[in-house]
DRENMARKOL-748181 format. One line per 8 residues: number of its first residue (from 1); for each residue x, y, z of C-alpha. Coordinates in pm, whole numbers. Each point is the difference from the previous one (the first is absolute). Layout:
% DRENMARKOL-748181
NUM	X,Y,Z  ...
END
This chain:
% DRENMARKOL-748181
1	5399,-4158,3675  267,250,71  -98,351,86  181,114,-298  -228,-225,-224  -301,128,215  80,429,-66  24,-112,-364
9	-325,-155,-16  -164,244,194  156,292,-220  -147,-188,-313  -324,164,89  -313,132,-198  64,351,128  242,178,-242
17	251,150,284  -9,-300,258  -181,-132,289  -185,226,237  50,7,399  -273,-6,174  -46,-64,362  -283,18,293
25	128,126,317  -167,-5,297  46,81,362  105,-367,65  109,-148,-303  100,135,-358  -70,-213,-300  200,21,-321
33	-6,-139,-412  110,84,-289  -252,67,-280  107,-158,-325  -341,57,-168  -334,91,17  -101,-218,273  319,-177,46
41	131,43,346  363,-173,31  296,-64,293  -273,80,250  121,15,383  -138,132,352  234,165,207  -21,81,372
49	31,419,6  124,-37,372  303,-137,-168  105,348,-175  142,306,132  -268,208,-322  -163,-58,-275  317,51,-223
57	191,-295,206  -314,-215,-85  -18,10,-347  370,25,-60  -11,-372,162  -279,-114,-244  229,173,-321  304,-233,161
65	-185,-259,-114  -29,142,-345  289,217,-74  35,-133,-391  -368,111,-61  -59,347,-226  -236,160,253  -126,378,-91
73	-372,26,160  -146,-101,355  -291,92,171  -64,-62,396  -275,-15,169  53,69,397  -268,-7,270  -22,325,49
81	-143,342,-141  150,127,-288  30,354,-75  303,205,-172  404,-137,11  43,-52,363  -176,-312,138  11,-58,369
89	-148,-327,117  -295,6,267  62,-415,112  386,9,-34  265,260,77  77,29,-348  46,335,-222  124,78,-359
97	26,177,-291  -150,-165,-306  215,205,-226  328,-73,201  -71,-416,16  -67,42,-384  328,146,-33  162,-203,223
105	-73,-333,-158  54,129,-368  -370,-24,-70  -119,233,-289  -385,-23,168  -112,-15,341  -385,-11,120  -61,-16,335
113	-384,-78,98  -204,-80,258  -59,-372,54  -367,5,33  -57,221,-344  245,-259,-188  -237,-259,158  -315,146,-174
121	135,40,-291  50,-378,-16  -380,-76,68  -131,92,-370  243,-287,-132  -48,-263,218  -167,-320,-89  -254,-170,162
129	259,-266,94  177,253,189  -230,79,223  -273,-209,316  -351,138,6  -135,49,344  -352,23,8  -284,96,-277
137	-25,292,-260  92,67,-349  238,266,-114  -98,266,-235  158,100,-284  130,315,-20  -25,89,414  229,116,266
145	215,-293,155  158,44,352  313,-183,160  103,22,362  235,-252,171  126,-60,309  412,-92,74  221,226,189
153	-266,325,-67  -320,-50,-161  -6,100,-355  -252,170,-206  -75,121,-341  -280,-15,-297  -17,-17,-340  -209,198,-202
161	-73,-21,-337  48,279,-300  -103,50,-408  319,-148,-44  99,-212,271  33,35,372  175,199,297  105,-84,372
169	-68,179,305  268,84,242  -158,-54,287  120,-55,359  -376,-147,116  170,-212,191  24,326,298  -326,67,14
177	-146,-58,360  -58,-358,123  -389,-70,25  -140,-267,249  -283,-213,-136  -88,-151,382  98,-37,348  282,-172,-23
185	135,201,-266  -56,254,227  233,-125,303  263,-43,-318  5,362,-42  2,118,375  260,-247,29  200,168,-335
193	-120,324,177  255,-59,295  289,34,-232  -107,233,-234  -239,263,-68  -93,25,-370  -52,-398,-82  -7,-64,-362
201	-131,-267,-200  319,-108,-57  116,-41,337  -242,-289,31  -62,-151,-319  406,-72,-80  198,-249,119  130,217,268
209	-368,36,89  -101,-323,2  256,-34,296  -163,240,165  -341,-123,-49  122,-362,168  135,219,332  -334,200,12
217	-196,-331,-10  207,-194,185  -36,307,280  -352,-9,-61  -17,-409,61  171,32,353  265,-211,-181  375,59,81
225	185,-67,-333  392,60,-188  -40,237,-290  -27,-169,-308  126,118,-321  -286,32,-310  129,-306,-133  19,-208,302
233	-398,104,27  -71,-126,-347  161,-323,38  -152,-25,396  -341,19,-155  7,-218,-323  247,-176,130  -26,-147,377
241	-337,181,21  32,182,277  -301,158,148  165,341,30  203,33,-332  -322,-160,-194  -227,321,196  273,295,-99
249	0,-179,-365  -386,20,-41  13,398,186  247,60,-201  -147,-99,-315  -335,143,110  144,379,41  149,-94,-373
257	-322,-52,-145  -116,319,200  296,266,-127  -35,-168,-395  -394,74,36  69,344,100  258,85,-308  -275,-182,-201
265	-248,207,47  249,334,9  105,-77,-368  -320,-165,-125  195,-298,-101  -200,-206,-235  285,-148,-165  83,-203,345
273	227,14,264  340,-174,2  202,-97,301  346,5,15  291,4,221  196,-261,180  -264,-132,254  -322,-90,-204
281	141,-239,-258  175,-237,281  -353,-32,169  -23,-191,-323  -365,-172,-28  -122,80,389  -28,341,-125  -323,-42,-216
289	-167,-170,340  134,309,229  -236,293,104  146,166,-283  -262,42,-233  -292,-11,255  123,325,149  83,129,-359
297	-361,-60,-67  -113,181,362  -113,313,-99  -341,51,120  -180,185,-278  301,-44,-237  12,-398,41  -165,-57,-364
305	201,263,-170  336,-180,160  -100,-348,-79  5,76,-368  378,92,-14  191,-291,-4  365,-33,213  280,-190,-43
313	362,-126,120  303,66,-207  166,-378,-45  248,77,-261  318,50,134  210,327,-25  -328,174,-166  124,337,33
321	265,-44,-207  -264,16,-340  -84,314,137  349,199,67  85,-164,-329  -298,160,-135  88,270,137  323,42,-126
329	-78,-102,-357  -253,283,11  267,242,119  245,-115,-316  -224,-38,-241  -145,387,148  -349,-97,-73  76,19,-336
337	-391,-146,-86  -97,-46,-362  142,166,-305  83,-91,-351  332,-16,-42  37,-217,326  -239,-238,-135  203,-16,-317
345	356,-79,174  -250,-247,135  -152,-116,-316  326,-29,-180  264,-139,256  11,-357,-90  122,116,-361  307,147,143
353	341,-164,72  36,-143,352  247,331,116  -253,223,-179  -265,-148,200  160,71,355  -26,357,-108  -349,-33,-88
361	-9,-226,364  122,362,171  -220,217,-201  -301,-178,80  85,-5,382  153,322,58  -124,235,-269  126,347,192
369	300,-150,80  74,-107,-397  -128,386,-76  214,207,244  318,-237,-17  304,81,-229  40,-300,-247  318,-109,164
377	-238,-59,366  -236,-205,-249  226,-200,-135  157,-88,311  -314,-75,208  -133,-217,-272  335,-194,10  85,75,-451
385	182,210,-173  -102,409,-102  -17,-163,-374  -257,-205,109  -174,286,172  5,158,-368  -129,-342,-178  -262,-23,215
393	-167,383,-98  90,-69,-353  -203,-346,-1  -321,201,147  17,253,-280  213,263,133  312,197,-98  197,-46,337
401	-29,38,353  -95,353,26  -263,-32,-253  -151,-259,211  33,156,333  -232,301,-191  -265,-225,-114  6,-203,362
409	-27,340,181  -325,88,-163  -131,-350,30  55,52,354  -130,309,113  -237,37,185  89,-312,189  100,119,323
417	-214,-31,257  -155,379,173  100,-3,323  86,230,316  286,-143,229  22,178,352  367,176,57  72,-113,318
425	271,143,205  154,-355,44  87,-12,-395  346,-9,-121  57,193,-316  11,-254,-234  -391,-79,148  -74,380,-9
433	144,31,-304  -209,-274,-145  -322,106,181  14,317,-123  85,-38,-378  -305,-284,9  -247,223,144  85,266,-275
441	-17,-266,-272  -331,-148,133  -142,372,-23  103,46,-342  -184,-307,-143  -289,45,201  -17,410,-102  87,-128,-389
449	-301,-254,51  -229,304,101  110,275,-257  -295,174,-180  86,66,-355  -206,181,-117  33,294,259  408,-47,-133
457	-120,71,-322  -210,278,90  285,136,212  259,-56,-279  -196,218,-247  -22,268,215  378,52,64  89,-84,-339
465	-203,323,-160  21,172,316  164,389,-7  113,-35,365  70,-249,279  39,93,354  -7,-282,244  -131,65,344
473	168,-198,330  21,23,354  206,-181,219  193,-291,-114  -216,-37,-310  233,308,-139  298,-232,-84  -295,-149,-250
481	-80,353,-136  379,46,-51  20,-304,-172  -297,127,-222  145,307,-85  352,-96,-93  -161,-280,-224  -296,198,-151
489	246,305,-86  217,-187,-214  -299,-15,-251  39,342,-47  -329,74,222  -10,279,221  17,-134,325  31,117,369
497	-59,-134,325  -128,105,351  -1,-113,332  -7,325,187  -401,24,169  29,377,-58  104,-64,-324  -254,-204,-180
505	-326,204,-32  229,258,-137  139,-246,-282  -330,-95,-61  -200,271,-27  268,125,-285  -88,-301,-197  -248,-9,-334
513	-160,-229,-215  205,-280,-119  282,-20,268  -28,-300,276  51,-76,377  135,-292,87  -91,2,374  189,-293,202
521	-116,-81,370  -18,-330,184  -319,121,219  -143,238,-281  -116,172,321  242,326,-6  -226,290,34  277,265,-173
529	15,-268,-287  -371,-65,-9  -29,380,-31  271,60,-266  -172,-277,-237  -365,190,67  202,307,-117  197,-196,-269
537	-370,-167,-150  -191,358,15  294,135,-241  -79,-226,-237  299,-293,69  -62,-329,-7  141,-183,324  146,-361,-5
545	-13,-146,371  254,-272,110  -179,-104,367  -218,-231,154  -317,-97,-183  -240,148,253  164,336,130  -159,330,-75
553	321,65,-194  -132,-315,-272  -319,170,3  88,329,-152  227,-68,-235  -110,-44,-370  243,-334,30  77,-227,252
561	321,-255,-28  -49,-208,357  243,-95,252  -195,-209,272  283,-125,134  -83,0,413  280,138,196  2,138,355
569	136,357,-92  -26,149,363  262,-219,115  210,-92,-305  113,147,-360  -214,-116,-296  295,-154,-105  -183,-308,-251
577	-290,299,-103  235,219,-124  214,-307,-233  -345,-35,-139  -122,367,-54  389,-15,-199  -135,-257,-192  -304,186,-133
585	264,310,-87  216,-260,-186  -325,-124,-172  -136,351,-117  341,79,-111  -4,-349,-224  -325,82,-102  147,316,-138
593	249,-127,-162  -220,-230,-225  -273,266,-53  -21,96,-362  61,314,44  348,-20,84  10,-306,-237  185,250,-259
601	289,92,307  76,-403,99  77,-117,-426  201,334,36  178,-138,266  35,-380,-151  152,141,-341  295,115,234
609	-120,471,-102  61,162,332  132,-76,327  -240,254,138  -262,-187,-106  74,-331,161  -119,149,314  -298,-114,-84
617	17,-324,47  47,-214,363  131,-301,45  -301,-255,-15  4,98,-372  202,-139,-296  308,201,-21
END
């Protein structure tokens, strides 16, 4: 077949814009396919990564290959710790920028993992045929899972399952200090000791390692031998059976069963262990009669609770690519998770004409991309035409695009994940950019999830009748009490504000019966503020707190509107508390709006009487 024929065939895939890259790239070797469908792995190839220059020259000469295919998506996963834009390699002198290999191979999405966490999120889908038990036990349901696996490093990661699913650890296990189990373990490390200082697990239990391990013995033997490569040692013991190579196998194997016993017992992993990596599965079946599992099972007190969790060798080839495909069909689809009107695209897609349903194809997949995306992006990444775009909202119900988009937000919210991401220096600012906007968002929907009504309502009713408002801030809480005052005076409400420490026992000892303090602090510890609400409540105000739940601030105020966002405050501005303590003004000044008694000024204002009146009303209201 001629590759023409081939990129047509693999562009006639069950994804509605195109195959998906994928690719596994080690220290050594980088393995690449194209994902056609859910489980579909096409045009898969190994390349050598001394070969390449970078990681750019790499996959540009797997595209070559593939130039007439539509490809907008790709997620890597590299041996190597992942955090932020810039990658640097620890096994190979290679560094990048995710964002700048995205843009320079055209690619609208780029996720770049580590190999081991794309690896565990394989493990949950893998069938029994993909996998050799070594050893007894029985996994159980609904229990940690660990994976470590030694190549080039020595990987390691977990699984651990949620309500709704599961998450990976990042881990980099595999540096944790090399322990010997015996005596000639022992002469291993004081040989590794001669070279360096801090020896990891990983500098022994790797492929690298394993070298190592056959010059320590060797040393240890009397026996004057020519280094061997790993794989030379693998074939020299199953193969010719020599003596030596068949003793570093069986060490070798025995400080494996050692290091997966020790992240067994760290993670409580119930659910089993897994073994990956490019060594174990060519042992092949010697592996289940190696001192694996016995040492596994060595634990002194511990032996009964380790010879209930069962381990196992990954067979199936290429297995991390289920996971960084998993991976990136999480990130597209933005963990969308249940909700009606998804269900009904579902529901009702085989009733739709074949270019309607490639629409339907890219809502289903990428549901924030399909909201955020002008119709013209749409129409393009699901290969029709913007008419179809229209057909396809108009056979669900709805009046056009828009109108859908309004009803898919709402079905949506709520659906992205809370979450902190570190700044790091290292970020570029597209990363930084991202980092921070997602942080925000995450605190939003996690503050929205945690709102009390009914001390709103109770703090609604008292600035709706009130005589007086004076809002009370220190600090960098005064840009809220600004914010407050320019708002609340446009409803005609007598309104001041204060932020001067000399200042507010003065305001507030001038106030009477029926007026209200907002006070706004992130601590709620302020002494001068603490002082000017005691003054404020013995006048006979009511006082509306916006603070932390616990502060003495919270305690003296006749209502208490919480802001428990945590922030360090002695080092940095309480730059995501003070978005939220906006939020509150914004919602008091809704609140407001829709109370009944200004009921009589907002039908003024809709039946068009005075401009002066339209003041009244913000913008989250009908116009």
């Amino acid at each position: 077949m001629k590759q023409a024929e081939v990129d047509q065939k693999l562009n006639r895939t069950a994804f509605a814009d195109g195959p998906r890259l994928l690719a596994d790239i080690g220290a050594t070797h980088a393995r690449f396919a194209l994902q056609t469908a859910p489980g579909e792995f096409r045009a898969v190839r190994v390349l050598k990564c001394d070969d390449f220059p970078d990681i750019v020259a790499m996959l540009r000469s797997y595209l070559a290959d593939h130039a007439g295919v539509n490809l907008n998506h790709a997620a890597l996963a590299v041996a190597n710790p992942v955090s932020g834009d810039y990658v640097r390699m620890t096994n190979r002198a290679w560094e990048f920028s995710t964002d700048e290999v995205r843009r320079a191979l055209g690619l609208h999405t780029l996720l770049v993992v580590n190999d081991f966490t794309a690896l565990a999120m394989s493990l949950p889908g893998l069938k029994p045929s993909d996998l050799m038990q070594v050893g007894g036990g029985k996994p159980a349901s609904n229990s940690v899972i660990g994976v470590l696996g030694p190549g080039t490093g020595l990987g390691v990661s977990g699984v651990i399952p949620t309500v709704d699913g599961f998450v990976t650890l990042g881990s980099e296990g595999g540096h944790t200090n090399f322990a010997p189990a015996d005596e000639r373990e022992y002469a291993i490390l004081q040989y590794a000791w001669q070279t360096w200082s801090h020896v990891s697990t990983e500098r022994l239990i790797s492929g690298p390692g394993m070298e190592i391990i056959y010059r320590a013995i060797a040393k240890r033997n009397g026996r004057q031998v020519r280094d061997l490569t790993s794989q030379e040692i693998i074939s020299g013991a199953l193969t010719d059976k020599d003596p030596l190579c068949l003793e570093v196998l069986e060490c070798f194997c025995a400080m494996l069963g050692g290091a997966t016993a020790n992240l067994a017992v760290t993670l409580g992993a119930f659910g089993g262990m897994f073994i990956g990596g490019g060594i174990v599965p060519r042992l092949g079946d010697w592996f289940t009669t190696s001192p694996f599992r016995a040492r596994f099972e060595a634990k002194g007190r511990f032996t009964s609770y380790l010879a209930e969790i069962p381990t196992y060798v990954i067979t199936t080839p290429n297995p991390a690519f289920y996971g960084v495909a998993t991976i990136l069909s999480e990130h597209l689809r933005g963990r969308s998770g249940a909700n009606t009107l998804m269900e009904r695209v579902q529901h009702l897609q085989h009733e739709l004409t074949p270019a309607e349903q490639r629409v339907a194809q890219l809502v289903l997949e990428q549901p924030r991309l399909v909201l955020n995306e002008p119709i013209a992006d749409i129409a393009r990444l699901a290969e029709v035409s913007q008419p179809t775009v229209i057909r396809f909202c108009r056979s669900l119900g709805f009046l056009g695009l828009a109108d859908f988009k309004l009803k898919f937000a709402s079905s949506l919210t709520g659906a992205i994940p809370v979450r902190h991401s570190q700044v790091r220096v290292s970020d570029s600012t597209h990363d930084l950019s991202a980092k921070v906007i997602d942080n925000t968002v995450s605190a939003i929907l996690k503050f929205r999830d945690q709102l009390d009504v009914r001390s709103l309502d109770k703090a609604i009713a008292l600035v709706a009748k009130a005589k007086r408002v004076e809002f009370y801030a220190m600090g960098n809480s005064r840009v809220v009490a600004l914010d407050g005052q320019h708002k609340f005076f446009r409803f005609r409400i007598p309104t001041s504000a204060y932020g001067d420490s000399h200042l507010l026992t003065l305001a507030a000892e001038l106030l009477k019966p029926g007026d209200v303090v907002i006070a706004i602090s992130n601590s709620g510890k302020l002494p001068d503020l603490l002082a000017a609400v005691d003054a404020a409540r013995a006048a006979g105000a009511d006082v509306i707190a916006i603070t932390s739940s616990n502060s003495p601030l919270a305690k003296k105020a006749s209502v208490c509107l919480t802001v428990d966002h945590t922030e360090d405050s002695t080092t940095f501005l309480s730059m995501i508390s003070r978005i939220l303590q906006l939020l509150l003004i914004d919602i008091l000044s809704v609140g407001i709006s829709l109370d009944a008694q200004n009921s009589r000024l907002v039908v003024e204002h809709k039946t068009g009487d005075s401009a002066e009146n339209r003041r009244l009303l913000i913008s989250h209201l009908d116009g």
